[in-house]
N, C-alpha and C positions, 0 to 999 in steps of 0.2 A: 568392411562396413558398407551396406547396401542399403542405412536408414536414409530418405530424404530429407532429412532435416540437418544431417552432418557434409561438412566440407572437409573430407579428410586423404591426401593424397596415398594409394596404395603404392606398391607396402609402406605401411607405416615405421617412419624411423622411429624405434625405440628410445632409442637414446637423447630424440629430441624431448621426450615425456619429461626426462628427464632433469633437464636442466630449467634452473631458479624463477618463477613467476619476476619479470621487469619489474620493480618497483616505477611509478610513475603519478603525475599529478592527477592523470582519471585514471584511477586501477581497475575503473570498472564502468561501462555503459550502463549497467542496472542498476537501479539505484537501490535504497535498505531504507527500512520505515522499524526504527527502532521504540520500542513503547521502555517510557521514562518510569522507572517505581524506586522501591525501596535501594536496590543495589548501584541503579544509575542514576542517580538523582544527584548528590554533588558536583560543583564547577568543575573539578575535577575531572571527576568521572565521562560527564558529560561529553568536556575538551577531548577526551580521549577516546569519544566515540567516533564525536566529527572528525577526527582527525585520520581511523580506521576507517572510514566512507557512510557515516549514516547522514541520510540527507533530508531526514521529514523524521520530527518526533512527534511520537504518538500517546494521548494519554483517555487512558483507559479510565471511565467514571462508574464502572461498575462495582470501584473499590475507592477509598477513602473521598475527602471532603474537597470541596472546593478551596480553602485555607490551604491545604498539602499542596494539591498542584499547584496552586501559584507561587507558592514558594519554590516548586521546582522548576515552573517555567522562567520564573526570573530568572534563577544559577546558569537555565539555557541563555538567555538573554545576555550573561555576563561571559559564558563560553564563547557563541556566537563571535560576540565583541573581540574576546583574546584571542583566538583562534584565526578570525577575519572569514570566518566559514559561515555562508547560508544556511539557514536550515527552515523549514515549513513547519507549520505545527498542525498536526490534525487531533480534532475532538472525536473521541468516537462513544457514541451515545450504550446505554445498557439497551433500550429496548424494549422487548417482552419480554425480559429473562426470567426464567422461573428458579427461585431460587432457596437454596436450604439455607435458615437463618440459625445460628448454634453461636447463642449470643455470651456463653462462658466460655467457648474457646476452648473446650477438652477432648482430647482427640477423642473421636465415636468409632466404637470396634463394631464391626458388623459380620456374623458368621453367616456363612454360605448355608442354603437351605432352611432358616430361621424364618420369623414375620419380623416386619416392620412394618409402622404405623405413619402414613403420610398427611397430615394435618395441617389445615390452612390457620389454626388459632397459634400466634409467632408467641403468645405468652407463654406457653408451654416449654421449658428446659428439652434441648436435643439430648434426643440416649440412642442408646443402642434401641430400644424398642418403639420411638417414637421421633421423627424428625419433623418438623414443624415450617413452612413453605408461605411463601410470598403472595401467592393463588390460588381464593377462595374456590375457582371454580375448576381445580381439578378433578372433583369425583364425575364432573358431568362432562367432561371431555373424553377422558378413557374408559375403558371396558375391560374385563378380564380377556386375559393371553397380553394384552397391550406391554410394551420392553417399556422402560423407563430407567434412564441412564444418570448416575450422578458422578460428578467429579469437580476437582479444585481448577482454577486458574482454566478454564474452559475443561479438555478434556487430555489426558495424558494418556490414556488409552494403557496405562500402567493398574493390574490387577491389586496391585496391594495400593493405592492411592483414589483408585475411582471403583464405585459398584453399579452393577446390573441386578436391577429389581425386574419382576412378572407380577401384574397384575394378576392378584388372587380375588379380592370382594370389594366391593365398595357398599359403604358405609355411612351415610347420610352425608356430610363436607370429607369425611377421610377417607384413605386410599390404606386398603392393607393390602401389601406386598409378601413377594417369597423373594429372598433374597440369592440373588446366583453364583455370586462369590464373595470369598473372605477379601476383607478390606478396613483399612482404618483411614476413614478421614478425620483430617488434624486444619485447625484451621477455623476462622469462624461464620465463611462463604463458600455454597458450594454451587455450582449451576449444575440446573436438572434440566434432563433433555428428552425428552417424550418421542419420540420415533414416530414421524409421517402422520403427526396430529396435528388440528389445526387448534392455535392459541389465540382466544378470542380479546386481545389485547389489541391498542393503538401502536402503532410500530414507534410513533414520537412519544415517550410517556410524557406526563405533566412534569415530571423530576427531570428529565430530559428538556423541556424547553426551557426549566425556569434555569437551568446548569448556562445553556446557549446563551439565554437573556443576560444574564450576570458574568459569567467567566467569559465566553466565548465570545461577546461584543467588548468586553472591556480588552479582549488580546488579540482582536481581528482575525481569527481564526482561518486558515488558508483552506482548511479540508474538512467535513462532516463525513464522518464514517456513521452511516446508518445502519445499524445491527440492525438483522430480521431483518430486511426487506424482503416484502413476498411478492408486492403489485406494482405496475406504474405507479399509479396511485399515491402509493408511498413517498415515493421519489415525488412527485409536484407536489403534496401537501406539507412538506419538509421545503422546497424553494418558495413556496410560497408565505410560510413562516420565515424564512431567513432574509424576502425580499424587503419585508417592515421594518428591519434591524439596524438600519442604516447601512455601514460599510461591509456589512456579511451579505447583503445581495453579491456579491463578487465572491465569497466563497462555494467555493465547488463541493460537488455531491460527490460521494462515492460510497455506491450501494453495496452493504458485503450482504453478500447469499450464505445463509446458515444453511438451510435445508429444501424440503423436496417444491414448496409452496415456491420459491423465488427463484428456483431450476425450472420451475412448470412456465413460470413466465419472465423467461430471464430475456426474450428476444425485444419485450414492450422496455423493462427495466431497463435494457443497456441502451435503447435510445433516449429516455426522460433522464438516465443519472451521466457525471461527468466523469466516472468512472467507476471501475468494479473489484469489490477484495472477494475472494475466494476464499472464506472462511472451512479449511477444511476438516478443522476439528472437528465441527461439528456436524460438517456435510460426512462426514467418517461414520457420524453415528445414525445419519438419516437414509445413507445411500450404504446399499449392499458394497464389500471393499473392494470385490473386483470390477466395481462401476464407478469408483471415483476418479482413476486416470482419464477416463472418457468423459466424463463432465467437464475434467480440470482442460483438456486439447481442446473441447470442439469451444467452451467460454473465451477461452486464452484469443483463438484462432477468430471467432466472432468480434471481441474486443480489437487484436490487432484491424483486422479487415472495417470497423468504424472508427477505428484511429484515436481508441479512448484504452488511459492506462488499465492494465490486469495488472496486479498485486496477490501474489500467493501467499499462504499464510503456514504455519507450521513444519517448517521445513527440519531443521535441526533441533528437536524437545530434547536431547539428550546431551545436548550444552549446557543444558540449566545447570546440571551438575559434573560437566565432565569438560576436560580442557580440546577433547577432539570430538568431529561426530562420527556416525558411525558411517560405513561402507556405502549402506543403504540411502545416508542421510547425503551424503556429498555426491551421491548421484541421481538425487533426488531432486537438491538445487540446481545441478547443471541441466537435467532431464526439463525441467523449467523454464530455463532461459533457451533450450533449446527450442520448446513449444514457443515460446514469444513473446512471455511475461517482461513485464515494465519494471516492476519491484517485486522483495522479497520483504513479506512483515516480519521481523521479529516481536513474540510475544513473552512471554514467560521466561523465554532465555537469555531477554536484558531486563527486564522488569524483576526477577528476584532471581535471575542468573547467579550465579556465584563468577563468571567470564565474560561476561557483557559486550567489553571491548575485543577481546580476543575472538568472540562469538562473530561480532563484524566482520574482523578483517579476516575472518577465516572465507565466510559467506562469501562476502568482495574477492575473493582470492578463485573461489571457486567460480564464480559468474567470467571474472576475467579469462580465464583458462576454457570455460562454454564458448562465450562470445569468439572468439579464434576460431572458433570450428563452426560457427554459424554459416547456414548455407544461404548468404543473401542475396543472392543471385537467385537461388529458387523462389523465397518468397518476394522479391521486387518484381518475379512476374502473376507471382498469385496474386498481389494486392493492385497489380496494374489491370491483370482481367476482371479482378471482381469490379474495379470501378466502373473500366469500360467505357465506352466513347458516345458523344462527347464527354470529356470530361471540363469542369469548371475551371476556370481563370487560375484562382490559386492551388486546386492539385494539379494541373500543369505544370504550374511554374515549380512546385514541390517537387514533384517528381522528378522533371526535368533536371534539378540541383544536383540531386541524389546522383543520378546518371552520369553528370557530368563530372560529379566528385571522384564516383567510379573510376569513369576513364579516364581523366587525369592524375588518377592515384592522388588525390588532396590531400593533406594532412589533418584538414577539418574545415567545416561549412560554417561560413560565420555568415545570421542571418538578422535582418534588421525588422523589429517589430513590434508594435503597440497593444495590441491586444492579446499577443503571443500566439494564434490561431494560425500561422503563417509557418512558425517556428514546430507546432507542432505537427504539421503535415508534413512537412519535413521528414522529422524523427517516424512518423508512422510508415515511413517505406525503407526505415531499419537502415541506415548507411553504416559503414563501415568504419567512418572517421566519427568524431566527438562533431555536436552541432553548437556552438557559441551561439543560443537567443541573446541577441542585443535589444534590450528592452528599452523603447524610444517615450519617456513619462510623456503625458500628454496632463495640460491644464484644463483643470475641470471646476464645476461651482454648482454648489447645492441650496441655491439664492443667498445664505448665510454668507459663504465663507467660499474663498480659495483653493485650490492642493492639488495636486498631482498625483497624478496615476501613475501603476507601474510597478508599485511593492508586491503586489497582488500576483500580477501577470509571472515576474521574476520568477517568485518562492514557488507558483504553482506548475512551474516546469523541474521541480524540485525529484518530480514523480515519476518521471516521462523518462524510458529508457532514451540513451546516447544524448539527452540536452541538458546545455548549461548555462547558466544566465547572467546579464551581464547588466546593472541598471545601468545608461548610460547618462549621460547631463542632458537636463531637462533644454537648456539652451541650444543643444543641437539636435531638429529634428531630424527623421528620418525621411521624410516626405519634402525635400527642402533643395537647395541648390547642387550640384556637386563640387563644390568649395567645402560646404558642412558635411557634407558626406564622405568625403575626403578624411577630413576633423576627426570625427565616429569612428571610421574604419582603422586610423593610426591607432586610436585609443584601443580599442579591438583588439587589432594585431597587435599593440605591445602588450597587452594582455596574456593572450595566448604564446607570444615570444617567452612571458617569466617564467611562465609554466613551462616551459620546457617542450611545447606540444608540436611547436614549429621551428626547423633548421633554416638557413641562408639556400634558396633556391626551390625550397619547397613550394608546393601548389598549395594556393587557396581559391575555395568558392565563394565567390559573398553573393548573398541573396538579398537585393533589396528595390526598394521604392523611387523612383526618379521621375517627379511628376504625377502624369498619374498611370505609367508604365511600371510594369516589375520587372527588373530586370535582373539577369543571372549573370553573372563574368568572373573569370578566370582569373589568377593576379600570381604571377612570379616572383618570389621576393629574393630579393636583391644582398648581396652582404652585407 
């Protein structure tokens, strides 16, 4: 093996392949952003996500009502509870989606080499010879030769579920098409996907704010996944909507990149958003296929090097309905986490999965077994040259943890922190050991009223490869004597003692605040 991104001693023992993935309390530094539907949606089900490693649910509003998800974010709310397991919740917006409405619900056959009629009047019944679209102004976007791609639940890139239309004429509002293969779609939503056009749409739609104003402020939403991000732009006129909302100014961006428009300025976007999904279903359909692994590296590798989470997306479609994935699929996730991704999103394959849970702990199982062979030693010196010298106060003191975790062989970096910005620089120079964020609430007041911070900070480290959060009592701060600091750090480490994460004699790092010094030190704990 002569890739630099693998740490693998030659010859490689076989036999070590072999034997059983550790079961353990972090079976996995990368975290899972599983989307909640039909199949995962009971307490049940739920419990037995978290319990497999999903750490952020995600719900898709590009399908059912605002009534549906709350009744499934509750069931989360009553897992959470039983379970005793965190979990984030992120809203993730439709967007611009353009989209086929086939309001009876009969599956539509579509023969390869036929016409079809693309229509923005949604009164009109889907058929086979007419399918009826969300946007009026598609005849004045495209031109004939132009691809136009339709499919369910994004894109399955499966020929008998999704079709490939060519623009043949257009027609005053309609689009007639030559259809490129047979397909039936079933179903009563389909998204269409226009290849390398631009959609002259607001990325926030008006159905989008008013979902955030009502759902997403009444559940304090930790994450906005903005579909279609194309601009900076985008990203500030979205924090600047969120900033009016009350407790959603604290909710984090995260720009997913569908296509060529948000690749072209993905360097402005990942400094305005607070993180990045790599949408590649549908980056699949705007980006030629042997140019997608190269978008997915050099983003990953961008994102890691400004120390904001990458989340990949579509990794295993072939769990939706099968209890294993395939060859391709399981070295695809590891291929992932070996690039430097943070999470992996599940979409379709918990959302009307037929294996939901199993879908997880597979995913998890596989990230654990990547992470082993991660070469961190190589990239703790890419991310130390890119920063370069001087560098600031807190990636010193970040870095310098990491290092020192290193060479002491730690068994995990327990770090004390308020705003969690301290805890994440951390985690961005990739350590080896699990990072325990000790999130320190601080009292705050919005002339009204009283409350503490700190919910916020917790859950959104929820997303952040290798960290894990700890709210700690609001009566011991972390900026404080070292009596209370003392206090904190027991709670801490008997923390990380139940979990199993730390022996008698093992090294820890603790990272924290003593005055108004940061300070790093080393702690041997005792039987």
């Amino acid at each position: 093996m002569h890739s630099t991104n693998l740490l693998l001693e030659e010859p490689i023992r076989m036999v070590s392949i072999l034997q059983p993935s550790k079961p353990s309390f972090f079976p996995a530094m990368t975290k899972i952003v599983g989307t909640l539907g039909p199949k995962s949606r009971s307490v049940e089900v739920i419990s037995a996500c978290l319990k497999a490693g999903m750490s952020v649910a995600r719900f898709d509003f590009s399908w059912g009502d605002v009534d549906y998800h709350q009744e499934t974010l509750e069931n989360l709310k009553a897992a959470i509870k039983g379970t005793k397991k965190l979990c984030a919740v992120m809203l993730d917006t439709v967007g611009p989606e353009l989209q086929v409405v086939n309001k009876s619900e009969k599956a539509i056959s579509l023969v390869a080499d036929s016409h079809v009629v693309l229509t923005p009047d949604q009164e009109q019944e889907a058929s086979s010879d007419l399918l009826p679209i969300n946007f009026i102004g598609l005849s004045k976007s495209v031109k004939p030769g132009d691809t136009i791609f339709i499919g369910q639940y994004l894109f399955t890139g499966s020929e008998t579920t999704s079709v490939w239309l060519e623009v043949a004429e257009l027609k005053g509002d309609d689009v007639v098409c030559i259809i490129k293969n047979s397909a039936t779609l079933a179903g009563s939503l389909f998204t269409l996907h226009i290849s390398q056009i631009h959609i002259d749409l607001p990325t926030l739609t008006e159905a989008d704010k008013n979902v955030i104003t009502t759902w997403g402020v009444r559940n304090k939403i930790d994450f906005l996944s903005l579909s279609y991000t194309r601009h900076a732009e985008d990203v500030r006129k979205a924090r600047e909507f969120l900033s009016k909302l009350g407790d959603l100014h604290q909710t984090q961006i995260f720009a997913k990149i569908d296509n060529i428009e948000g690749l072209t300025h993905f360097d402005e976007i990942l400094q305005e958003a607070d993180g990045i999904i790599l949408s590649r279903g549908n980056l699949g359909v705007d980006l030629p296929p042997e140019k997608v692994f190269l978008f997915q590296k050099a983003a990953v590798y961008k994102c890691n090097m400004a120390g904001k989470p990458a989340v990949i997306t579509r990794v295993v479609d072939s769990m939706t309905g099968n209890l294993r994935p395939t060859r391709a699929e399981a070295t695809d996730v590891a291929n992932a986490i070996l690039d430097g991704s943070d999470a992996i999103l599940l979409g379709a394959e918990t959302l009307r999965g037929l294996y939901p849970v199993e879908t997880i702990s597979t995913v998890g199982r596989i990230c654990y077994e990547a992470e082993k062979v991660y070469n961190q030693d190589l990239y703790f010196k890419k991310a130390m040259k890119y920063v370069g010298e001087p560098m600031t106060h807190l990636e010193s003191i970040a870095s310098s943890a990491v290092r020192a975790a290193i060479k002491v062989k730690a068994s995990v970096i327990i770090c004390f922190t308020s705003s969690g910005k301290a805890a994440r620089l951390i985690a961005k120079y990739r350590p080896t050991m699990p990072v325990l964020s000790v999130v320190i609430p601080q009292l705050k007041t919005n002339q009204l009223r009283w409350s503490f911070s700190g919910a916020f900070e917790a859950r959104q480290s929820l997303i952040v490869r290798g960290l894990f959060p700890m709210l700690a009592d609001p009566r011991h701060p972390a900026e404080s004597t070292s009596a209370t600091n003392e206090s904190v750090l027991k709670v801490a480490l008997d923390h990380v003692k139940a979990s199993g994460l730390i022996m008698p004699h093992d090294r820890v790092v603790v990272c924290q605040k003593v005055g108004d010094a940061s300070v790093v030190k080393i702690i041997e704990l005792e039987d």
